[in-house]
C-alpha positions in Angstrom: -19.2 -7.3 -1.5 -15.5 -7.2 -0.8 -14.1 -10.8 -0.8 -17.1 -12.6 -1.8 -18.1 -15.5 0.9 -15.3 -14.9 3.0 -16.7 -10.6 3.2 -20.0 -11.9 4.0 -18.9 -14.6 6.8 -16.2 -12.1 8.4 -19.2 -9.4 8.7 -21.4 -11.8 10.6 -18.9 -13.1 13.2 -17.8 -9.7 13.7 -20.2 -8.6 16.9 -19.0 -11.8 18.3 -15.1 -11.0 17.3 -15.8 -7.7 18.8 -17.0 -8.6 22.0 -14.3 -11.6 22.4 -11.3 -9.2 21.6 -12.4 -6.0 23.8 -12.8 -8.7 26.4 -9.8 -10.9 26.2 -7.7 -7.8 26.1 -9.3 -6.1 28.7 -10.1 -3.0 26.7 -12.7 -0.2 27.0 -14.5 1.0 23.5 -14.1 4.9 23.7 -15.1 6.5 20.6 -16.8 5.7 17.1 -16.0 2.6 15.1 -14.2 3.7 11.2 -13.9 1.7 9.0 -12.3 1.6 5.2 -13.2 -1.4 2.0 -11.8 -3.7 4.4 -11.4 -3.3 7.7 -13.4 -2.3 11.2 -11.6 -0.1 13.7 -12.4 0.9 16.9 -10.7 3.4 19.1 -10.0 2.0 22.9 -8.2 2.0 25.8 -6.1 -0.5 27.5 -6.4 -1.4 31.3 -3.5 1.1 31.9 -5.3 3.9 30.3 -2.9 3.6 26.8 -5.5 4.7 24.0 -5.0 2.5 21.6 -7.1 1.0 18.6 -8.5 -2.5 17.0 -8.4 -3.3 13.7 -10.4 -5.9 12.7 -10.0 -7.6 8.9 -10.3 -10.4 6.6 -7.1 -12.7 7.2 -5.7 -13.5 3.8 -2.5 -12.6 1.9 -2.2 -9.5 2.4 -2.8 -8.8 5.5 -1.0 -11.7 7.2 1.9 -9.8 6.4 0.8 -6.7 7.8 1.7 -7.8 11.8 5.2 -8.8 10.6 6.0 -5.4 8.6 4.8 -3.7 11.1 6.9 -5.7 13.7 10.1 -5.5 11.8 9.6 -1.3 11.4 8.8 -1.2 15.4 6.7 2.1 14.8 9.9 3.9 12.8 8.0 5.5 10.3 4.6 3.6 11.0 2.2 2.8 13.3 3.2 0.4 16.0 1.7 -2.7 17.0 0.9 -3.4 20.4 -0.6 -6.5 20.4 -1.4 -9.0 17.5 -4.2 -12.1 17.4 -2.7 -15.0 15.2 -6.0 -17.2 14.3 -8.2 -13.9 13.6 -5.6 -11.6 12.7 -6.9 -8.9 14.7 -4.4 -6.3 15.8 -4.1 -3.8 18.4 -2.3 -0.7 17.2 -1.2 2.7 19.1 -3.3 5.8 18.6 -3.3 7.9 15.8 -5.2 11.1 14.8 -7.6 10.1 11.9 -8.8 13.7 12.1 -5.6 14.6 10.6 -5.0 12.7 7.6 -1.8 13.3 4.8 -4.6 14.1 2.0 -5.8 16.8 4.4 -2.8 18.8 3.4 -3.7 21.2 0.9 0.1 21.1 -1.0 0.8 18.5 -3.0 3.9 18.8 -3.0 4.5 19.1 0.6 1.9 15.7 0.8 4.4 14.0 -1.6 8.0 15.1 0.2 6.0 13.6 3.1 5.4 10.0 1.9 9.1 10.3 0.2 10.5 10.5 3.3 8.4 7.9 5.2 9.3 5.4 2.0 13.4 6.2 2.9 12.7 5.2 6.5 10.2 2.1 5.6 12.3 0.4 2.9 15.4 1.0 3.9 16.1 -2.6 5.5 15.4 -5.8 4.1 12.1 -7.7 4.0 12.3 -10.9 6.4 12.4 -14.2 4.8 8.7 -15.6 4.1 7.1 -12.3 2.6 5.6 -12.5 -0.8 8.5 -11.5 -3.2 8.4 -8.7 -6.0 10.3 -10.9 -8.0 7.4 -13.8 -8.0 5.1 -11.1 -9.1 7.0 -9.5 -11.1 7.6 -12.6 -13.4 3.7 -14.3 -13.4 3.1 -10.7 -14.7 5.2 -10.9 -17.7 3.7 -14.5 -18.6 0.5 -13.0 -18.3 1.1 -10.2 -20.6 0.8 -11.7 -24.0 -2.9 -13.3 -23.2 -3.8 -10.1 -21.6 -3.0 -7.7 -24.5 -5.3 -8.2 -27.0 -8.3 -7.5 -24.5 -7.2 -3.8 -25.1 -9.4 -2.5 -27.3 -7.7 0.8 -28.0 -4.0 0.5 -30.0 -2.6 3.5 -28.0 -3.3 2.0 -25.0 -2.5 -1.9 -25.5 1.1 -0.1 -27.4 1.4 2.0 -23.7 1.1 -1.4 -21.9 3.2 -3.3 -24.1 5.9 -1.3 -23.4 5.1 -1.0 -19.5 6.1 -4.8 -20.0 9.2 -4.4 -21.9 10.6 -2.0 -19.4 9.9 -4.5 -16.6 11.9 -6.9 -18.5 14.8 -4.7 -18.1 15.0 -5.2 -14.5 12.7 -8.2 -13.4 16.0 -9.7 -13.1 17.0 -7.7 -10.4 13.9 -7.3 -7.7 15.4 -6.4 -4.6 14.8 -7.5 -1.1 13.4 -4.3 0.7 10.8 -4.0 2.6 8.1 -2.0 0.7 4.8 -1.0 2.1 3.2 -1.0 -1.8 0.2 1.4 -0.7 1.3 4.5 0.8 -1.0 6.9 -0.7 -1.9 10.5 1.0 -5.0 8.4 3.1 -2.4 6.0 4.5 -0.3 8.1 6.3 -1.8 9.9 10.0 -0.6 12.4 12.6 0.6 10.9 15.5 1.6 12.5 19.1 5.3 11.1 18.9 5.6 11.9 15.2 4.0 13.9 12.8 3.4 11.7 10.5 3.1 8.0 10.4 2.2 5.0 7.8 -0.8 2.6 8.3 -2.4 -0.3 6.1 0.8 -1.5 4.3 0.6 -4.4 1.8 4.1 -5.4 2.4 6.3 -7.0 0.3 10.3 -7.7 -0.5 11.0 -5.4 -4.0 12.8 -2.9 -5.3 11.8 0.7 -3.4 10.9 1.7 -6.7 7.8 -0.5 -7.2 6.4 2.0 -3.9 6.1 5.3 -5.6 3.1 4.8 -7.9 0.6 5.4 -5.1 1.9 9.0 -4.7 1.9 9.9 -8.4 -1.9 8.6 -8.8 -3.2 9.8 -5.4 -4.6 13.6 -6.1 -3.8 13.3 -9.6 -2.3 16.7 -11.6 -0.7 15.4 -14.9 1.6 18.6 -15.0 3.0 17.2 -11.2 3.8 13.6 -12.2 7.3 14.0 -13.1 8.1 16.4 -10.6 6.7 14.2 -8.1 8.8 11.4 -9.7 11.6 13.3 -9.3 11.4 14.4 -6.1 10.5 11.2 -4.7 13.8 9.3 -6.4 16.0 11.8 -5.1 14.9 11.6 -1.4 14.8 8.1 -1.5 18.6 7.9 -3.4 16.8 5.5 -6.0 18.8 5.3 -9.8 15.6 7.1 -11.8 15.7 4.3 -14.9 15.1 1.5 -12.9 12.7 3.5 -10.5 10.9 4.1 -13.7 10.6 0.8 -14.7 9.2 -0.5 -11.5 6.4 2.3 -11.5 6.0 1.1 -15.0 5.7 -2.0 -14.2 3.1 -1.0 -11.1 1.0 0.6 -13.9 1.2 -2.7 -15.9 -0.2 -5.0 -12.6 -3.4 -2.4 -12.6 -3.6 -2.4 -16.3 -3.8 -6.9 -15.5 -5.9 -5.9 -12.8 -8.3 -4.4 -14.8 -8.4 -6.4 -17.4 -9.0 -9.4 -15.5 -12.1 -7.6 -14.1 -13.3 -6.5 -17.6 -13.0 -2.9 -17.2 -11.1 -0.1 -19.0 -7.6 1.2 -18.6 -7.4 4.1 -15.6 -6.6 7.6 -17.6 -4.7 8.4 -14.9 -2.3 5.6 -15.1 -1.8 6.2 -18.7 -1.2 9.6 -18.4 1.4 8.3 -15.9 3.2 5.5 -18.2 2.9 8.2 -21.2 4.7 11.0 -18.9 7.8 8.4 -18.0 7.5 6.6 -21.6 8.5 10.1 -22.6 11.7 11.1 -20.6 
């Protein structure tokens, strides 16, 4: 189960989070619940007859810095929040379309342009003081590096990963303070009445922009689009390509640490990714 205990006791207050939410808000339930890993929502309407919806989810790390992201971006290029509940961290959100979904779009390409220009608008100020910082990350990953290696069993791989870490070396130094949403893949962005597209779910952090763009290389994978993806992305958000290659690099390392610390294999897909930059 997702989150252990903490999964297990969120599911069995939620009826009673439900009913104390739609009530204290004076809210009417108007459609089916949807949910995702993590989350419950449920589409509704506000005594003025505003459709909105409720997202209900596990309060922890990373999403107690959803409601500030969210806040700070005031619905340019995301969602908006209309409402927010501090001890459950339940929030009420405008309406979106989920029947019409980024990875609905049958080009690529288009998909990607799509999220590149949602990153420019999402990143482009600063992260406010208090969020979790790239830099922080950035450097326990590095220490963890050296213990982690050896649990690769296959040389190509551990050598691809190895050098994932020495390009983050190269500009762990220098982490930036931008906003980034860190998980805007094609089934995190929704059409919206007052835009047509819009981001949800972020994982927000202050970084580098550059750390952002894995999700869209890895999300409906094609190896022979990586680079052009890359690419593309870079040049609509005005990012210097090296050290926007070294951050996805060093995105592919945290999901190489990732799954090492779970005891799986590398993802082929984010090889194939650190191969294809490795290679420029």
């Amino acid at each position: 189960m997702y989150a252990g205990e903490p999964g297990r006791e969120f599911i069995a207050a939620l009826p009673g989070l439900v009913r104390e939410i739609v009530g204290r808000w004076d809210l009417t339930v108007d459609g089916d619940p949807m949910h995702g890993m993590a989350a419950l929502v449920l589409p509704v309407v506000r005594a003025d007859g505003t459709p909105a919806a409720v997202k209900f989810q596990i309060l922890d790390e990373e999403t107690e810095g959803e409601p500030v992201a969210l806040r700070r971006w005031d619905g340019d290029g995301a969602v908006r929040l209309l409402d927010y509940d501090d001890g459950t961290g339940t929030m009420l959100l405008e309406r979106l379309d989920p029947a019409r979904m980024l990875s609905s779009m049958a080009d690529t390409r288009k998909a990607v342009l799509v999220i590149a220009e949602l990153l420019a608008r999402l990143t482009a100020g600063p992260a406010p003081d208090g969020m979790r910082r790239l830099g922080d990350i950035a450097a326990q990953m590095l220490d963890d590096l050296p213990g982690a290696l050896p649990s690769i069993a296959d040389p190509a791989e551990r050598a691809i990963v190895e050098r994932c870490g020495g390009a983050l070396r190269e500009v762990v130094g220098e982490p930036g303070d931008r906003m980034l949403h860190w998980d805007l893949h094609f089934e995190n962005v929704m059409a919206a009445d007052r835009e047509p597209w819009l981001a949800i779910d972020p994982k927000p952090l202050a970084g580098d922009p550059g750390f952002d763009l894995w999700p869209a290389l890895d999300n409906r994978f094609d190896p022979a689009d990586v680079l052009w993806r890359f690419d593309a992305m870079t040049e609509v958000l005005g990012l210097d390509r090296e050290r926007a290659r070294a951050w996805t690099l060093g995105r592919v390392l945290q999901n190489a640490l990732w799954e090492i610390e779970d005891g799986r294999q590398m993802e082929p897909d984010d090889m194939e990714i650190a191969r294809l930059l490795l290679g420029r």
